[in-house]
C-alpha positions as CSV (number, residue, x, y, z in Angstrom):
1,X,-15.2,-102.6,-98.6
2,X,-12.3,-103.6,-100.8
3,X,-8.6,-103.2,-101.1
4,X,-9.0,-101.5,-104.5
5,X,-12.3,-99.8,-104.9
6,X,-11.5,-97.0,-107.2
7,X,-8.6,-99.0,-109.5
8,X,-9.2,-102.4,-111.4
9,X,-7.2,-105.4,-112.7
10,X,-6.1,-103.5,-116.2
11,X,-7.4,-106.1,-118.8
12,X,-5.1,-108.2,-120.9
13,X,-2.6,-111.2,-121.1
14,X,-1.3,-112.6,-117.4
15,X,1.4,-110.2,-116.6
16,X,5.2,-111.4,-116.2
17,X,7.0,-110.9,-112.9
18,X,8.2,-107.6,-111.6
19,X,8.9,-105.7,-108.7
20,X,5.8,-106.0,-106.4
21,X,4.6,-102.3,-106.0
22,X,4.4,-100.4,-103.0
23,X,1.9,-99.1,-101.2
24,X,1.3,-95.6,-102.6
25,X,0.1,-92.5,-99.5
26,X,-1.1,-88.9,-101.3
27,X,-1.1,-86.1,-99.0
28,X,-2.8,-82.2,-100.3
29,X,-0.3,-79.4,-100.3
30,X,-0.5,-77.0,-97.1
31,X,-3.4,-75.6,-96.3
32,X,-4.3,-72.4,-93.6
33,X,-6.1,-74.4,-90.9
34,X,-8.1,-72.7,-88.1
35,X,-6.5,-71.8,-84.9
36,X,-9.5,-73.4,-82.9
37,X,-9.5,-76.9,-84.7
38,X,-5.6,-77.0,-83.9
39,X,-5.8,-76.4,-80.9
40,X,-8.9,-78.7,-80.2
41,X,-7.2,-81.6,-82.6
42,X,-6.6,-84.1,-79.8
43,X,-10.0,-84.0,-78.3
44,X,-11.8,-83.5,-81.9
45,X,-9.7,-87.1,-82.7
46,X,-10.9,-88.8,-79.4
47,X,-13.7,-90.8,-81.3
48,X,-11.8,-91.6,-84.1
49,X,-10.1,-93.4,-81.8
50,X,-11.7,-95.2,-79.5
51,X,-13.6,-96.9,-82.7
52,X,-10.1,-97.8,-84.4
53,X,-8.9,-99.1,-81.0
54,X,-12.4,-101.4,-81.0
55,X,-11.2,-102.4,-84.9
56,X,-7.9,-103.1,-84.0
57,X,-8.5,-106.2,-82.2
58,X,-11.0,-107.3,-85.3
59,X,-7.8,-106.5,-87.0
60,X,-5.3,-108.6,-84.6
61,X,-8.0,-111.7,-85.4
62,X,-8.4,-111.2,-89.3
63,X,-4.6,-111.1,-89.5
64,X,-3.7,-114.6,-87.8
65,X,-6.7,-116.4,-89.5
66,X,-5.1,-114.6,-92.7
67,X,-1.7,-115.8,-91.7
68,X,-2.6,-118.8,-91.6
69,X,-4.4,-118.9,-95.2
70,X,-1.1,-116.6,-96.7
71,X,0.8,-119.6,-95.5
72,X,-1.2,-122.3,-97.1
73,X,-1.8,-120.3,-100.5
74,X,0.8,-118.3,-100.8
75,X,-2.0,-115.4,-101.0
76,X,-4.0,-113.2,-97.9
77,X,-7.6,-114.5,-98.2
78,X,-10.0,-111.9,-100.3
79,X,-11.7,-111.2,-96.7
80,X,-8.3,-110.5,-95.0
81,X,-7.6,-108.4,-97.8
82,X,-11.0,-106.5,-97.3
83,X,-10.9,-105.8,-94.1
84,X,-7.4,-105.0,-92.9
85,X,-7.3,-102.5,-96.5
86,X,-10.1,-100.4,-95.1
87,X,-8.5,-100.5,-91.5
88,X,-5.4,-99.3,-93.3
89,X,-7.1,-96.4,-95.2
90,X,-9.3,-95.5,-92.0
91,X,-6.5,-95.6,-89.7
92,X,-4.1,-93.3,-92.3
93,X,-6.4,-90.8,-92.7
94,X,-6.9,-90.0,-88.7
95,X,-2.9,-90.5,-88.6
96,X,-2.7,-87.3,-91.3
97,X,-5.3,-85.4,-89.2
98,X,-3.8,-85.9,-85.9
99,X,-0.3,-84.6,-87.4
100,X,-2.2,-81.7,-88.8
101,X,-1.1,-82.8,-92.7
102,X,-5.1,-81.3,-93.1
103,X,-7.7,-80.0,-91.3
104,X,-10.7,-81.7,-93.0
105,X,-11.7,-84.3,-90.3
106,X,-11.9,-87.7,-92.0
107,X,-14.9,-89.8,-92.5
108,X,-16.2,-92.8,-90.4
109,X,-15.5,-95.4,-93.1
110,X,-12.8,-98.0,-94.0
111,X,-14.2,-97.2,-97.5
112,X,-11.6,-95.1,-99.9
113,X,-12.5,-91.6,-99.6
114,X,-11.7,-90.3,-103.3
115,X,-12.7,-86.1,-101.6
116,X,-10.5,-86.7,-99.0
117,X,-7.0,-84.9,-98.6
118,X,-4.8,-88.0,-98.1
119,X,-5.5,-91.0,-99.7
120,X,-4.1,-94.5,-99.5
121,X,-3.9,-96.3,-103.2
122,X,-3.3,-100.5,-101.8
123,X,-2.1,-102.7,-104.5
124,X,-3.9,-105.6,-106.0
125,X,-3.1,-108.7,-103.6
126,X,-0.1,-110.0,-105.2
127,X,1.5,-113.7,-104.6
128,X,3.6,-113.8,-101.1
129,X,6.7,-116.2,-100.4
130,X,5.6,-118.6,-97.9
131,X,8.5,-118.5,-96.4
132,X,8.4,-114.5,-95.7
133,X,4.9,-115.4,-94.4
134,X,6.1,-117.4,-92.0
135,X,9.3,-115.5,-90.9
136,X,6.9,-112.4,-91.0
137,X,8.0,-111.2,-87.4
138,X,11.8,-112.0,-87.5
139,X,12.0,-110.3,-90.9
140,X,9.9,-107.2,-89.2
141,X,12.7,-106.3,-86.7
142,X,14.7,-104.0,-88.3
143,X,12.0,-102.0,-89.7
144,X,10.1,-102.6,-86.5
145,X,12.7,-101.2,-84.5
146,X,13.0,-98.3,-86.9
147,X,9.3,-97.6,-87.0
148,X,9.0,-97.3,-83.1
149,X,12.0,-94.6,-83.6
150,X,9.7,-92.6,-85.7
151,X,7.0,-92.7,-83.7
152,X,8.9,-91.5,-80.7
153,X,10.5,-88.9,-83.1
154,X,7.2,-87.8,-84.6
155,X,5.8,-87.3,-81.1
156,X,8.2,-85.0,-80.1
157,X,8.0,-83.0,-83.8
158,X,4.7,-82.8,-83.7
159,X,4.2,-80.5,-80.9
160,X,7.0,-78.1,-82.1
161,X,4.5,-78.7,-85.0
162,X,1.6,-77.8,-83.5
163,X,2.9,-74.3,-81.7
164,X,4.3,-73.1,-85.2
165,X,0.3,-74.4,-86.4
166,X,-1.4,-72.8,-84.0
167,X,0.7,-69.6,-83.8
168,X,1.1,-69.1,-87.7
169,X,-2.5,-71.1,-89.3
170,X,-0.3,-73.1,-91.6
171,X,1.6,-76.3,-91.1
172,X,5.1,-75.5,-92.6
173,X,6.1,-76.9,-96.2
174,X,9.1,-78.5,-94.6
175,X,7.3,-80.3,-91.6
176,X,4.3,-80.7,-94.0
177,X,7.0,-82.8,-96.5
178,X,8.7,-84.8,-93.5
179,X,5.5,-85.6,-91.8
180,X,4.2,-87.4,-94.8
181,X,7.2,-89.5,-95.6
182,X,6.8,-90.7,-92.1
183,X,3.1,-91.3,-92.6
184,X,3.6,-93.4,-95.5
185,X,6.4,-94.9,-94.2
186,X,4.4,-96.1,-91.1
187,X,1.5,-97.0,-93.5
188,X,4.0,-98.9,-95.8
189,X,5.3,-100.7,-92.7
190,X,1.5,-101.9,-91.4
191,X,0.9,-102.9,-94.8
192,X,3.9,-105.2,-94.9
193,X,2.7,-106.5,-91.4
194,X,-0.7,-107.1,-92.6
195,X,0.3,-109.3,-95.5
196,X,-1.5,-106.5,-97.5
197,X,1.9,-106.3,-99.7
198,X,5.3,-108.2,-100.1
199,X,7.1,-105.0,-100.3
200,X,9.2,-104.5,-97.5
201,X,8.6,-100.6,-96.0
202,X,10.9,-97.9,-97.3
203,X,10.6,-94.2,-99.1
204,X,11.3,-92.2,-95.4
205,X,13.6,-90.4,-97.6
206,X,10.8,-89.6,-100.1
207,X,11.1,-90.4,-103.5
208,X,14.1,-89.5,-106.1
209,X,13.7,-87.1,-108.8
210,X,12.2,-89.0,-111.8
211,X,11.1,-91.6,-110.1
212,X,8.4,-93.4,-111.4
213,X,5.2,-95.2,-109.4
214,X,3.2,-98.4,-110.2
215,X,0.2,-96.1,-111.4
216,X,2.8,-94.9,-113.9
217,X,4.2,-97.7,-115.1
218,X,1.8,-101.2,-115.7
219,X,2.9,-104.7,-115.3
220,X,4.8,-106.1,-118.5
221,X,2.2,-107.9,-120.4
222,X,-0.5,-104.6,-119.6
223,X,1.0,-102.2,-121.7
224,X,-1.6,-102.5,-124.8
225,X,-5.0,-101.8,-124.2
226,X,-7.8,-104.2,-124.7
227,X,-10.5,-103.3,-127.0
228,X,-13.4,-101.2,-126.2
229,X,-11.8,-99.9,-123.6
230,X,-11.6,-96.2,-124.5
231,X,-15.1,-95.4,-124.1
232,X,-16.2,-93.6,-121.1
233,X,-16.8,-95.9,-118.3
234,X,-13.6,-98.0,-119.0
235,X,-10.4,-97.1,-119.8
236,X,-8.1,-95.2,-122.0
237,X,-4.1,-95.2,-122.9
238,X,-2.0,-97.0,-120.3
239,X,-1.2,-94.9,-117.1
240,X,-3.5,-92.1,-118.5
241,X,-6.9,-93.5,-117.1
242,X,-9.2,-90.6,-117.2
243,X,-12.2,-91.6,-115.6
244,X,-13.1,-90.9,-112.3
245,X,-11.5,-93.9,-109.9
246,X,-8.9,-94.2,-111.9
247,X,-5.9,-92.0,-113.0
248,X,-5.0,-89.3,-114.8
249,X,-2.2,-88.1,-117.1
250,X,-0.3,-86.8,-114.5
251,X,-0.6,-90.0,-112.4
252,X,-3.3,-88.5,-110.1
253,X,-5.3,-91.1,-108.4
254,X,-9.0,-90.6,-109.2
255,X,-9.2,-88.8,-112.7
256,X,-12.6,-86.5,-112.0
257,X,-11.1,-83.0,-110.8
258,X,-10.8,-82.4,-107.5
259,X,-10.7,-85.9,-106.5
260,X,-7.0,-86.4,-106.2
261,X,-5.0,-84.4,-103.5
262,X,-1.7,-84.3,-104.9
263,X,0.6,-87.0,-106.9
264,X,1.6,-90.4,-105.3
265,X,5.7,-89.2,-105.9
266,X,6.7,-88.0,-102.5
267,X,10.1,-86.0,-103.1
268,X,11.6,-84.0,-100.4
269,X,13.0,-80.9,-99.9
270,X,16.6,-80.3,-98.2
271,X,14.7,-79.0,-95.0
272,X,12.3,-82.2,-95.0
273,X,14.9,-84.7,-95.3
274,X,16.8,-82.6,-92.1
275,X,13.7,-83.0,-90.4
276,X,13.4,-86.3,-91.0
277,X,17.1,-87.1,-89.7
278,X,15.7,-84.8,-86.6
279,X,12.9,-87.0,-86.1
280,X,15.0,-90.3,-86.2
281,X,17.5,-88.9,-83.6
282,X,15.0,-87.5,-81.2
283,X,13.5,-90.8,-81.2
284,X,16.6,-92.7,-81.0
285,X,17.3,-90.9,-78.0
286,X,13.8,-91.1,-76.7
287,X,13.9,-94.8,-76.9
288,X,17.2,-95.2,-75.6
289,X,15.9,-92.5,-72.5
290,X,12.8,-94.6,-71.9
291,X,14.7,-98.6,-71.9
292,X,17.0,-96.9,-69.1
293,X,14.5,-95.6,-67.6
294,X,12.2,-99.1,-67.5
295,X,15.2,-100.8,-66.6
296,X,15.9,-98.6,-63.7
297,X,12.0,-98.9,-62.3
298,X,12.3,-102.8,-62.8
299,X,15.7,-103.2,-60.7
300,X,14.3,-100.4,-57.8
301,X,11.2,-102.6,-57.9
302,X,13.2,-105.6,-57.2
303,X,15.3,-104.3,-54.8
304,X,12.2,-103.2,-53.3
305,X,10.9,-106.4,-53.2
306,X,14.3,-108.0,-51.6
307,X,13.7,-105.7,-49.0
308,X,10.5,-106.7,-48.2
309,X,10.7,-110.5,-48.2
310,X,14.5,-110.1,-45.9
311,X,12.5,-107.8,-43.2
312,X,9.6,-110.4,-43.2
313,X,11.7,-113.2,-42.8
C-alpha cells in the first residue's frame, strides 16, 4: 500500500521549486444506475463503513506519530504516508458511492483501484513548512469551518439527489458535476489535514477552462526524458506516459484503456456551480439551525438543573 502505486518519481535532475500540486479526484461521467441499488445504497454502504470507522482511529494514531516526525523533518514519515494515502483512496471511493457519483460498489482495499470509476491520484510527499505543521489546526479553521458547511449542504442535496436517482435511473449532469467538486474538495481538505499535501484545499468551484494539472505539466528540471525510457515498461514524452499506471496524452490517469474514468480537470457547468452555491447555503443555514438549537438544549438543561438543586435545597 503506497501513496503513489500507479505513478513514479519521473527520472532526471533534482527539480527546482514550484507550486506543490494538489491532490487530483477523477469521477466517470453519468451512468443509468438500477432503481434497487439506489434505493438500497445506505444499507448496501453499511460495511464499508463500520470497517473505515475501525480504520479511522488507526488513522487518528498514524497522523500524531506522523505529526510529530513532519515536525522534526519537515516530511510525513514513508509509513504515515502509506497508510493515511490508502485511507484516503478507500474512504473517497465509498464517499462517491454513497452520493450515487456511480453504482459500481468499491472494493475492500486502501490499494488504488486503476477499474474503479473514481479515482484519487496523491502526490509524491513533498517538503512541508514546519511551521504549517505545527499551526496545522489554527490554519485548518477556515476551510474547516467551510468543509462542515458542505457536508451539511451535501446532506440535504443528496436526498433531492436520490428521489430524482431513484425516480429517473440517472444521477443528473448537474448534481453529478457539483457533487464531485465537493468530493474532491472534502478529499483535498483530509489530505491537507493528513499532512498528505501542503496544498491548502480549494477547486469547489471546479477548475477554469484551460487549466492545466500536475499530470500535465512536470516539475522544472523533468521536462527531458532520461534515456531508455521510451521502451515499453518505462516511459515516453513528458505528460504523455502511455503505459498502463501512468498517463496518457490526454492526461488520463492509467494509460491502458478503460482504466481511467474521466480527466483529473473538473470544470463546471452554470447549473453545477448554482448547485454548489445551493449546497453552501443550505448548509450555512443548517449549521446556523443546529448551534441555536444546541445552545437552546444546553440553557433548558441548565435551567433544568437550577430547578432541581433550589427544590432540593
Amino acid at each position: 500500500m503506497t501513496a503513489y502505486p500507479s505513478y513514479q518519481a519521473y527520472p532526471g535532475p533534482a527539480p527546482v521549486p514550484f507550486a506543490p500540486p494538489p491532490i487530483l479526484v477523477a469521477v466517470a461521467e453519468p451512468a443509468p444506475q438500477r432503481r434497487l441499488t439506489v434505493a438500497l445504497r445506505l444499507i448496501l454502504v453499511v460495511p464499508h463503513l463500520i470497517v473505515l470507522a475501525l480504520l479511522s482511529i488507526a488513522a487518528a494514531v498514524v497522523a500524531f506519530l506522523g505529526w510529530w516526525g513532519a515536525l522534526f523533518t519537515a516530511r510525513l514519515p514513508g509509513f504515515a504516508v502509506n497508510f493515511l494515502s490508502g485511507y484516503l483512496r478507500w474512504s473517497t471511493r465509498v464517499a462517491a458511492y454513497m452520493l450515487l457519483l456511480t453504482e459500481e460498489y468499491p472494493r475492500f482495499t486502501p490499494d488504488d483501484d486503476p477499474g474503479y470509476r473514481v479515482r484519487v491520484a496523491i502526490p509524491e510527499p513533498q517538503r512541508l513548512n514546519r511551521a504549517a505543521v505545527f499551526f496545522r489546526f489554527i490554519l485548518l479553521t477556515p476551510v474547516a469551518i467551510l468543509s462542515n458547511i458542505v457536508e451539511y449542504g451535501i446532506a440535504v442535496m443528496a436526498l433531492i439527489a436520490w428521489v430524482i436517482t431513484l425516480v429517473t435511473g440517472r444521477l443528473p449532469t448537474s448534481f453529478h458535476l457539483a457533487f464531485s467538486a465537493a468530493l474532491r474538495f472534502q478529499t483535498r481538505y483530509y489530505g491537507y489535514q493528513l499532512m498528505l499535501t501542503p496544498t491548502y484545499p480549494g477547486g469547489l468551484y471546479g477548475d477554469r477552462p484551460g487549466a492545466v494539472t500536475w499530470v500535465d505539466t512536470p516539475a522544472p528540471g523533468f521536462e527531458a526524458p532520461a534515456p531508455g525510457y521510451g521502451a515499453p515498461g518505462g516511459y515516453g514524452v513528458p505528460g504523455e506516459y502511455g503505459t498502463p499506471g501512468g498517463y496518457d496524452a490526454a492526461g488520463r490517469y492509467g494509460g491502458a484503456p478503460g482504466s481511467q474514468p474521466g480527466p483529473w480537470l473538473l470544470p463546471l457547468t452554470r447549473g453545477a456551480k448554482g448547485l454548489v452555491t445551493t449546497i453552501i447555503v443550505l448548509g450555512a443555514l443548517c449549521m446556523i439551525g443546529r448551534n441555536v438549537y444546541d445552545n437552546a438544549t444546553a440553557s433548558n438543561n441548565d435551567q433544568d438543573t437550577t430547578y432541581s438543586v433550589d427544590f432540593g435545597l
